[in-house]
C-alpha positions as CSV (number, residue, x, y, z in Angstrom):
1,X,18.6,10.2,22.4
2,X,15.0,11.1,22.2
3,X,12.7,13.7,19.9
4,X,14.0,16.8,20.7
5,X,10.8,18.6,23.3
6,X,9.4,22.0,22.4
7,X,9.7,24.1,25.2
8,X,8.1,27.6,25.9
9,X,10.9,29.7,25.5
10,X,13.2,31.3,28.1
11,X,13.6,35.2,27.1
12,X,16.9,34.5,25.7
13,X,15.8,32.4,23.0
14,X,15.4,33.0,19.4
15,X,11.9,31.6,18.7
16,X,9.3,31.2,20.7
17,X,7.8,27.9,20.8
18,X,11.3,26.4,20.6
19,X,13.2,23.1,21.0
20,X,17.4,22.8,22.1
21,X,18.3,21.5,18.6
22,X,16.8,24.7,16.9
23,X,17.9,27.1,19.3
24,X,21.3,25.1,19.2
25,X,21.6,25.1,15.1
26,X,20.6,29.6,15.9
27,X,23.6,29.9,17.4
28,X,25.8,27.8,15.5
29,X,24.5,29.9,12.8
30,X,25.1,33.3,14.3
31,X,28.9,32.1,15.1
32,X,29.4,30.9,11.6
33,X,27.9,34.1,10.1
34,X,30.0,36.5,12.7
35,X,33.1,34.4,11.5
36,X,32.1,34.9,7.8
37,X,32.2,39.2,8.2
38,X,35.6,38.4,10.3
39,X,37.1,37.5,7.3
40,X,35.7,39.7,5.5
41,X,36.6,42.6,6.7
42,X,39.6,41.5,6.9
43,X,40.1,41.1,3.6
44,X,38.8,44.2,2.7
45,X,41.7,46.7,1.7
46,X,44.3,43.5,2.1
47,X,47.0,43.6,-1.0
48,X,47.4,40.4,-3.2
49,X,50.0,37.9,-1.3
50,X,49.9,35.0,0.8
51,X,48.1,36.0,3.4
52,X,45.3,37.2,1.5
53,X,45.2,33.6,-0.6
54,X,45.4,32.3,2.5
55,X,41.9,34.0,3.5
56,X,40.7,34.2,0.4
57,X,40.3,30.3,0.6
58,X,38.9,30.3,4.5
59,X,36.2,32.5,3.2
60,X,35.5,29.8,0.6
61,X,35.3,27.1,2.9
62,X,33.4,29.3,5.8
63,X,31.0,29.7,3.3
64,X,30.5,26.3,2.5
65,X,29.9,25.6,5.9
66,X,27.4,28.4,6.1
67,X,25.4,27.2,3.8
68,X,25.2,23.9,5.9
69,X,24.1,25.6,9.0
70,X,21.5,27.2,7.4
71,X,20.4,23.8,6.2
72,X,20.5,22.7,9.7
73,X,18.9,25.6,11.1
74,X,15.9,25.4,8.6
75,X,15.8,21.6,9.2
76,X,15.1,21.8,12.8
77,X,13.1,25.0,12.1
78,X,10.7,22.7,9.9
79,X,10.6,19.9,13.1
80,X,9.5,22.7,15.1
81,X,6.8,24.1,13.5
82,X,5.9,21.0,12.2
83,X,5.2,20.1,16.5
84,X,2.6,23.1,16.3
85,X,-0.7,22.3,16.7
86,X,-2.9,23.6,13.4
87,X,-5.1,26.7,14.3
């Protein structure tokens, strides 16, 4: 697998220069984060019990893997802008 290209970016992207493993690790980001505020709100108003252990310990672990996506996201962020020529 080669380096990732920088491509001008379609309208639907998130940056503009670009590459497929940044805009890639955007939306892997923006599921992870819409799953985080799932459970969430779901636990919002939710009465001590199983279930809410039970989510209580999802949320835990979503978060952890929040926190890598955002590494990944910045990571491939940094490749990007480190492609850029210097003005």
């Amino acid at each position: 697998m080669g380096k990732p290209k920088a491509t001008e970016a379609k309208s639907s992207t998130v940056l503009r220069p670009t590459s497929e493993a940044l805009e890639l690790a955007l939306e892997e980001l923006q599921e992870e984060c819409a799953h985080v505020l799932h459970l969430m709100a779901r636990l919002r108003g939710l009465p001590e019990g199983e279930l809410r252990d039970k989510l209580e310990g999802e949320l835990y672990a979503a978060l952890v893997h929040l926190r890598h996506e955002v590494a990944q996201a910045l990571k491939e962020w940094a490749k990007q802008t480190d492609r850029l020529p210097d003005e």
